[in-house]
N, C-alpha and C positions, 0 to 999 in steps of 0.2 A: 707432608709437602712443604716442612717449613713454613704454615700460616700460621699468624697469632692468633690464638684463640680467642681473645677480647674482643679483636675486629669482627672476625668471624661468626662469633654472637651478634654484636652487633648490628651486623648483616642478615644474620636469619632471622631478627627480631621482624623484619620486613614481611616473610614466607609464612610466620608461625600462626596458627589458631590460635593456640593458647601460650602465656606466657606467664610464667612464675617467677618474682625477684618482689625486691626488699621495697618497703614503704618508703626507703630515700629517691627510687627510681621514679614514684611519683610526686612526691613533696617535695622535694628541696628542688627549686626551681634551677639550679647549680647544675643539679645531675641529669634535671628531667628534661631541659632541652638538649640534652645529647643524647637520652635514650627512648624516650616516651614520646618525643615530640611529633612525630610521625601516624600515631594511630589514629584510624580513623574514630571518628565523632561518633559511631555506631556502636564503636567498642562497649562491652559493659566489662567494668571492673568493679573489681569485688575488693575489701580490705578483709580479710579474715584476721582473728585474733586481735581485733581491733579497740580491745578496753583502755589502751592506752593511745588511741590515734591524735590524743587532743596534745597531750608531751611530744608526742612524735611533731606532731606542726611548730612546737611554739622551738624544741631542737634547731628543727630545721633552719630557721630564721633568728636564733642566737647565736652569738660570738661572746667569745672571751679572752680579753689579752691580757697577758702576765709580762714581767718581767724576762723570765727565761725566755718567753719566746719573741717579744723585742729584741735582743740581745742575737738571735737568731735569724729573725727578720733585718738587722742591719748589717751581718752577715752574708745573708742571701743577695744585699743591696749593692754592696761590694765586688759579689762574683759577677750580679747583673751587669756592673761597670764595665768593669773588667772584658766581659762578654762583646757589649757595645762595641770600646774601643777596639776590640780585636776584629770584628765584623766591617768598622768602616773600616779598617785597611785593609782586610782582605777581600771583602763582599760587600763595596757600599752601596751597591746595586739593591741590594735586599733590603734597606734600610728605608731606603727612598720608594723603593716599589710600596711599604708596609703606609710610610706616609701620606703616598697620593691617596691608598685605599683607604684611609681612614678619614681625610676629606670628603669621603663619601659617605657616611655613616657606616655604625655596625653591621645591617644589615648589606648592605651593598657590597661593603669589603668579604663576605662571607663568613665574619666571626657567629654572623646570628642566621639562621635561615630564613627565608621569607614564607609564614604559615603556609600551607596549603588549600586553607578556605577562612572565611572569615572570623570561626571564632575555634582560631586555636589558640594552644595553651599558651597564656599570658603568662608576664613572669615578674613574683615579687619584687626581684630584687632590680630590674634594669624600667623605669620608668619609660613612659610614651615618649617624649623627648628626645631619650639616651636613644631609644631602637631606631628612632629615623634620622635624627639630626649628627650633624658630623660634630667628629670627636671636636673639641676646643683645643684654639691652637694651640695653649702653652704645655700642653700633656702630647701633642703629634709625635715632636721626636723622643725618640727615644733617652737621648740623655737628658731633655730637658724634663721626663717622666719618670727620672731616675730622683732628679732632687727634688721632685715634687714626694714622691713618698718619702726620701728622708725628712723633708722637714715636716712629715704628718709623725713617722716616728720618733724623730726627735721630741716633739708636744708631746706625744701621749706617755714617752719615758718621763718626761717635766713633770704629768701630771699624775704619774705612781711616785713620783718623789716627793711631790708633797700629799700625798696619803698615807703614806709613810712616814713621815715627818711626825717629829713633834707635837704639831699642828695639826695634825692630820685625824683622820676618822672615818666612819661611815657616812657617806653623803652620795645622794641619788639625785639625779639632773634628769631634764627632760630631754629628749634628743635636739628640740631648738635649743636653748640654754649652753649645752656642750657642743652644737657646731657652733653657734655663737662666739665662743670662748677661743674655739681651735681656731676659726676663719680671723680674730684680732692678735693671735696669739701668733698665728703662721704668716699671714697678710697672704692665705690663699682664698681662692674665691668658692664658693658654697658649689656652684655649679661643674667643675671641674671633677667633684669629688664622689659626684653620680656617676662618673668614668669609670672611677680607678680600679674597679673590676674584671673589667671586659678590656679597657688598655693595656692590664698586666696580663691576661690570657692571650691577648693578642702577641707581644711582646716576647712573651716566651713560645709563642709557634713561633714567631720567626727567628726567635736566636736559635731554634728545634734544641730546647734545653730536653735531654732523656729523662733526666731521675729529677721528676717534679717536688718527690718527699720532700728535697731541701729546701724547697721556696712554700711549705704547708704554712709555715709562720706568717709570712708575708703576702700569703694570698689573704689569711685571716684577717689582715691589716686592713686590705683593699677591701675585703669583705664588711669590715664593720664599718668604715667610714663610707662605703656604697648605700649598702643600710642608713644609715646613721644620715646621709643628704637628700636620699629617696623618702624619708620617713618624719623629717622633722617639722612638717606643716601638718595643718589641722591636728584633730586630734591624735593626741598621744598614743598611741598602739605599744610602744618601744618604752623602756624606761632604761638610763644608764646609774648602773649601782656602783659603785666606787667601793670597794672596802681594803682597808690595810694589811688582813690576813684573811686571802681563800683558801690554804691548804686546811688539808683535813687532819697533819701532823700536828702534836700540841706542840706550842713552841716556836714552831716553824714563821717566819715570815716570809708572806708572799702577795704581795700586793695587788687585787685584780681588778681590772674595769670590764665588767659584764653589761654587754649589750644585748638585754634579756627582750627577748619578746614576749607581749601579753596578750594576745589575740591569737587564739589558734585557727581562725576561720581563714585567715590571711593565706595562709599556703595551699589550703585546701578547697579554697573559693573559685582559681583557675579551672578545675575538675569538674566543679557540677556546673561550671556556667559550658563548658566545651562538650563535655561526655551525657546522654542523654538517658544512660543508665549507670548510676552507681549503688552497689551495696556494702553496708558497712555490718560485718556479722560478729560474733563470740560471744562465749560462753557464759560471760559477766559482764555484756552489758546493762549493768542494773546502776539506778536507775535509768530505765530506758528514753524515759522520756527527758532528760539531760543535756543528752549529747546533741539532739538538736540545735539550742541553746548556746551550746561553747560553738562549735561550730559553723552556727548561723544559717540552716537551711532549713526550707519544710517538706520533712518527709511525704514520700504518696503514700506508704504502705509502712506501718510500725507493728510490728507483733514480736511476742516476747512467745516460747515454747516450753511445756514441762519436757521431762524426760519419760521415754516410753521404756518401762520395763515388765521383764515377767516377774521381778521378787521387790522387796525392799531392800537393795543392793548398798546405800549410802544410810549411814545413822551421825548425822550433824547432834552433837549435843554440848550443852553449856554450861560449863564450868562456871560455878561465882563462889564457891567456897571449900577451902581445904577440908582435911578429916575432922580439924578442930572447930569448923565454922566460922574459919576466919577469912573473910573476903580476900581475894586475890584481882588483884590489877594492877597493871604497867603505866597508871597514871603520876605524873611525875612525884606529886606528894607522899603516893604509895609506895614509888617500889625498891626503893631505898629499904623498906620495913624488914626487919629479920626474919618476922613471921611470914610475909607473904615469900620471901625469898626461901624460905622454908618449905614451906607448902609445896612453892610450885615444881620444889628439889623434887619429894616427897612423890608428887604427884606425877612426874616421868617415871620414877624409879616404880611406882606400883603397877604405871599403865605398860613399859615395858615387861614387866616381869608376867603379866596378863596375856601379852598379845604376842604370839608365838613367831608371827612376821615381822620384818623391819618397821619401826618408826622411824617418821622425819619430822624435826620440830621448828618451828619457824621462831622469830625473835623480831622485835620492834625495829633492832638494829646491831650491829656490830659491838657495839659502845658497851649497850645493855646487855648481851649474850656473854661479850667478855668476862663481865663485872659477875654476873650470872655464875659462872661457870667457875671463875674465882672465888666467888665463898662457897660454891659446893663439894669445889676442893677440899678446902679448908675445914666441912660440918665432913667430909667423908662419904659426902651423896654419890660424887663422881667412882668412889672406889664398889658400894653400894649397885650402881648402874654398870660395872664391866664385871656382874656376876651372870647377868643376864644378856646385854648386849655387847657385841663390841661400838665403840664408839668413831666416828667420824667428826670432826669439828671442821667446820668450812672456815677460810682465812681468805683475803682480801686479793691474796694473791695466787690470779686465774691456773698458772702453772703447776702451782705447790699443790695445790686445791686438787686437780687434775688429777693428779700424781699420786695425793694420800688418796683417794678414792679410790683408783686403780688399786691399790694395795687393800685396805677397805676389803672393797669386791669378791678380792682374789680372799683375803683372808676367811673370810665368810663361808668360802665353797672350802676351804680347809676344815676350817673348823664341824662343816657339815659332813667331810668325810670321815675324819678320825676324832670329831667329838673335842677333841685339843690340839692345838699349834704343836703345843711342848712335845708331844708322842709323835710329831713329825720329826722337830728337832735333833727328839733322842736317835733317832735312825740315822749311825754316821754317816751311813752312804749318802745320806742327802740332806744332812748338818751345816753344810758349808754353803750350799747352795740358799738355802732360810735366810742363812748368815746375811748372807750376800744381798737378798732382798731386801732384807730389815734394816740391812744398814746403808740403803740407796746406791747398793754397789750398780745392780741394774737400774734401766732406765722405765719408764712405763711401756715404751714399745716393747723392751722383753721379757714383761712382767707376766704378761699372760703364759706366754709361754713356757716358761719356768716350770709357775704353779702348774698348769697342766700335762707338762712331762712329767712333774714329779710324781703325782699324783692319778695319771691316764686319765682326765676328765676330761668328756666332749665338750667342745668349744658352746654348745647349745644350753648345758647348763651356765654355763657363766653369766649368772645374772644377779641383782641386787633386788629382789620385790620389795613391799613395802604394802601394809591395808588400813597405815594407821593416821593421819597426819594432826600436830596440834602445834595451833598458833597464839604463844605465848602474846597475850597485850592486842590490842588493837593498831595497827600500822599510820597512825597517824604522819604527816610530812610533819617537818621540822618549824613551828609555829613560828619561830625567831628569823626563818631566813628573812632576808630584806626581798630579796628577788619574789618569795611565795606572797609577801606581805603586798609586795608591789600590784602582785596578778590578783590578788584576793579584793585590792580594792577598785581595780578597774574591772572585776566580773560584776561589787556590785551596783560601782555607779553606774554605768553602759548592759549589762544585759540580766539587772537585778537578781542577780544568785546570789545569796546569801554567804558570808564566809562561813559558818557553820556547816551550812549544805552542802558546799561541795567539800569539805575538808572532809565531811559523813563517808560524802560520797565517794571518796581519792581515796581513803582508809577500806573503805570495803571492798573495792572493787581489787585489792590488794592481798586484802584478807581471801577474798574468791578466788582469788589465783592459787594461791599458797593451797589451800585446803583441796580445788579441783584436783589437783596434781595425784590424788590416790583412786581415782577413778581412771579407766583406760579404754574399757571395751564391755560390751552388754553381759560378759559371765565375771567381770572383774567386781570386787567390791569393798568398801574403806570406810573407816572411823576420819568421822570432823569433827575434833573437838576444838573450841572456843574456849579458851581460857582466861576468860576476862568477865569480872563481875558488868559489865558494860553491854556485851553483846545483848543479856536480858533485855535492856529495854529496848520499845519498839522502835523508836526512831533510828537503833543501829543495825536490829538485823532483820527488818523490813524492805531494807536495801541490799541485801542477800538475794543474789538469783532465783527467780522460782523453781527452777531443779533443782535446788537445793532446801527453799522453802517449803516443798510438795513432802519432803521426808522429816520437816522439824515442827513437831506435834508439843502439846502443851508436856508432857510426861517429862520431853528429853530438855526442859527449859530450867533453868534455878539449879543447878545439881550441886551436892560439895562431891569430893573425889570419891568416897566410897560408893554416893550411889554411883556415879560413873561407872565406875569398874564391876557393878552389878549389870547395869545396861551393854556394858563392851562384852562382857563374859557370855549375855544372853546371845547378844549379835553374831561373836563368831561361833556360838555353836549351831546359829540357826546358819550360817553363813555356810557352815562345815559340809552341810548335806549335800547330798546328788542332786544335781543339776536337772530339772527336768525340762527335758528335751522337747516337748510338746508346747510348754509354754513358752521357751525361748522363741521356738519357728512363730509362734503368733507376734512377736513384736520386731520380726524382721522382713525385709521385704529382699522377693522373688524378681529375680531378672526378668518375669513377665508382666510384672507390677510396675517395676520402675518403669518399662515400656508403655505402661499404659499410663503412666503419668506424666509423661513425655509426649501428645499426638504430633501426628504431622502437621506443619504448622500450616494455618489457614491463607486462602488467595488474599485477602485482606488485612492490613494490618493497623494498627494506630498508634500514634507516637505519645509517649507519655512526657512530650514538652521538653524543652530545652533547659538541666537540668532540674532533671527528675533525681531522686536519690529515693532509696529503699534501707530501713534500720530495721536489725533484726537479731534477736537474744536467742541463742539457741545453747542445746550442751553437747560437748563434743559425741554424743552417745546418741543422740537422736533417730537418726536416720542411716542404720548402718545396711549394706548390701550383703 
């Protein structure tokens, strides 16, 4: 019928029981009074896969301006002119209607709704103030709101030039300090700047600018100096990091003022004071008792869950030393070392040649993987390792990555039918066609299909399994950032978390991610290996999920690689056997079961307070139907 589908969701959002969408539809106060603001207070939401909820808030409420995108932002500033002038002389009617209403405050003019009961969702970014008081005069018109953000852009391009500069360096302000500097620097008023927001949202509904993409820069602008005026009394929540080079290219200069948030509680504080039921669930919540803490709520109800099985399906075990007994670790001082670089060569190349399924290996970082993989060029490991696997190397870039996998994939199921590529090749009849893939004549949409005409294979095999997963080093964040350095020292003056503890704890709950990944389903089953002299001791894999912890026994602790591949050898041949079918039905539950754990709800009911939240660690295997 010709309706936008966006509206239209939108719309049903109103009708729906249940509704599924991304963690920005409730955090970012930006998205969530256009989509979420509407539910009722009865609602209970859930965050599932929520080990990273605490990043997700402090995202939510950071900005970053660079160079390129000032430069784009003053762009955007130029068409908005532009825009103006062309409006009063053909539509000054719409300029002046936008004006009255904004004498009226935000909500009044209908940029902001007015809650539906008393404690709806409040919003970071737009102060008590900003929602009822009318806009300030010198931002009402439009063009005089035009050269109010150039001359906030103009300052903030002055102050990448001198971070840049000669002069210049890493240097971190407090958000007083830096509106300070802007407000003497601009001769604009601090109060005008809690606007800039919601005036440029306004501004572009009434110019009905279509393609918002090109003003992304410029909303960012409005964005961090909204922040940046809302946030700059009392304590510091906010810190501004200034540095001379944020690119991740060596070499590269690119100047950034990050307006980093340190409080993850701040976004997600709306939610439990509005919502009367929340839970926050997954697989690696560990430590569980943490996230309260970053967050700042007290749980009613905290329980942490093993996993229910009929076999010993997961064998976690820990690597601390090569064949020769030489310690392996990704600790900076270490992994420079030829030997440990050796080792760890060594130590893929025996465990694939062991394990008849896919392996996937995880690495500390890009940086480290690379460097990795270049000397094992060079020792001949890599050549070593394509007798037994073919290989996949992941690159930074989302597409490329896509694409070799897809081929990857497809090669796999080649190799599975005629044993070698090359005896595909040799076959003229479908020589040219190889060709053709090998050499990115096809794209990955007709990749599949290719492989599978050549070859008649059901689209059902086309799969990559994998039983084995190892995670080279511990995933520690980057000790040196300023931004981590900032957050590390307001968790511990404000809510005493130790920098150590949660760096333990940001590293493993990382590490859990990576390793879950070879578990799927109650008849599935995988190799976790740890390969870090590190994970032995307690303080690092005591922070380990307990379904993970319930299968890591003193035996599989301390290993060098040979006993390893004695315990993986064992695994998969106990792995190998028939499935028995009695014991699996005992750790699943019956459609009469779930009913029965479900009653019909009672004439009585009681409220678990205004919020209430519920944390809870489960594995995605738990509870399957």
């Amino acid at each position: 019928r010709g309706w936008c589908p966006y509206y239209l969701t939108r719309q049903a959002i109103n009708h729906a029981n249940i509704l599924v969408f991304n963690y920005q539809y409730m955090l970012d106060p930006k998205v969530a009074k256009m989509v979420s603001k509407e539910l009722e207070a009865e609602s209970i939401i859930v965050f599932d896969e929520a080990h990273n909820i605490d990043s997700v808030c402090i995202e939510a409420l950071s900005v970053t301006i660079n160079e390129r995108g000032l430069e784009q932002a003053t762009r955007s500033l130029g068409r908005l002119s532009s825009e103006v002038t062309r409006i009063k002389a053909s539509d000054s009617q719409r300029l002046q209607t936008e004006y009255q209403n904004l004498v009226n405050g935000l909500i009044d003019q209908g940029l902001l709704d007015q809650p539906t009961n008393d404690i709806g969702l409040a919003s970071n970014v737009l102060s008590p103030d900003v929602l009822n008081e009318a806009v300030p005069g010198n931002i009402r018109r439009a063009e005089h709101f035009v050269a109010f953000l150039k001359k906030i852009v103009q300052h903030l391009k002055s102050r990448l030039r001198t971070i840049a500069g000669p002069n210049g360096g890493v240097t971190a302000e407090t958000p007083l300090a830096f509106l300070h500097r802007m407000t003497n620097g601009t001769s604009l008023e601090a109060k005008p700047l809690k606007f800039a927001y919601s005036r440029l949202s306004s501004l572009l509904r009434t110019l009905q600018v279509s393609n918002l993409d090109e003003f992304n820069s410029l909303t960012d602008v409005a964005d961090f100096v909204t922040l940046l005026a809302s946030y700059s009394e009392g304590i510091a929540k906010f810190a501004i990091i200034m540095e001379p080079n944020g690119s991740s290219i060596p070499g590269a200069v690119d100047p950034v003022i990050q307006l980093a948030c340190l409080d993850s509680s701040l976004a997600i504080a709306p939610l439990f004071k509005r919502f009367g039921s929340v839970i926050i669930t997954s697989g690696t919540l560990s430590p569980i008792d943490l996230y309260p803490k970053l967050l700042q709520f007290e749980p009613c109800v905290s329980e942490s869950f093993s996993m229910s099985t009929f076999r010993p399906c997961i064998r976690p075990l820990v690597i601390t030393r090569g064949s020769d007994q030489l310690a392996v670790s990704t600790k900076f001082e270490d992994r420079g070392d030829m030997g440990v670089v050796r080792n760890y060569g060594a130590m893929l190349v025996e465990l694939c040649s062991a394990i008849p399924d896919g392996v996937v290996a995880f690495f500390t970082s890009y940086s480290y993987m690379e460097s990795l993989i270049s000397e094992w060029d060079a020792m001949g490991i890599l050549r070593e390792l394509t007798k037994s696997k073919l290989v996949f190397i992941e690159t930074k870039d989302v597409v490329e990555t896509t694409l070799a996998l897809d081929i990857t994939v497809a090669l796999v199921i080649v190799d599975e039918e005629l044993s070698s590529c090359r005896l595909l090749a040799e076959r003229s009849a479908k020589a040219s066609t190889l060709t053709d893939i090998m050499d990115g004549t096809y794209s990955s949409v007709h990749l599949y299909e290719c492989i599978v005409s050549l070859l008649e294979i059901p689209y059902s095999r086309i799969s990559f399994a994998f039983s084995a997963v190892i995670m080279f080093g511990v995933p520690f964040q980057y000790t040196l950032s300023h931004v981590l350095r900032a957050r590390l020292e307001y968790l511990q003056t404000h809510y005493q978390i130790r920098e150590q503890d949660f760096l333990n704890f940001d590293a493993l709950r990382q590490a859990s991610q990576c390793v879950g990944r070879v578990i799927r389903s109650k008849t599935d089953y995988g190799l976790m290996i740890f390969a870090d002299s590190r994970y032995n001791r307690y303080d690092k894999r005591s922070k380990l999920p307990k379904w993970i912890l319930q299968f890591l026994g003193e035996a599989y602790l301390n290993l060098s690689t040979d006993m390893a591949l004695q315990h993986t050898r064992q695994f998969l041949r106990l792995m190998g056997q028939p499935i028995d079918q009695v014991a699996l039905q005992s750790v699943l539950l019956t459609l009469d079961e779930v009913n029965a754990m479900n009653p019909a709800p009672a004439q009585t009911t009681t409220s678990a307070g205004q919020g209430g939240a519920m944390i809870t660690e489960t594995s995605s295997t738990t509870a399957t139907l």
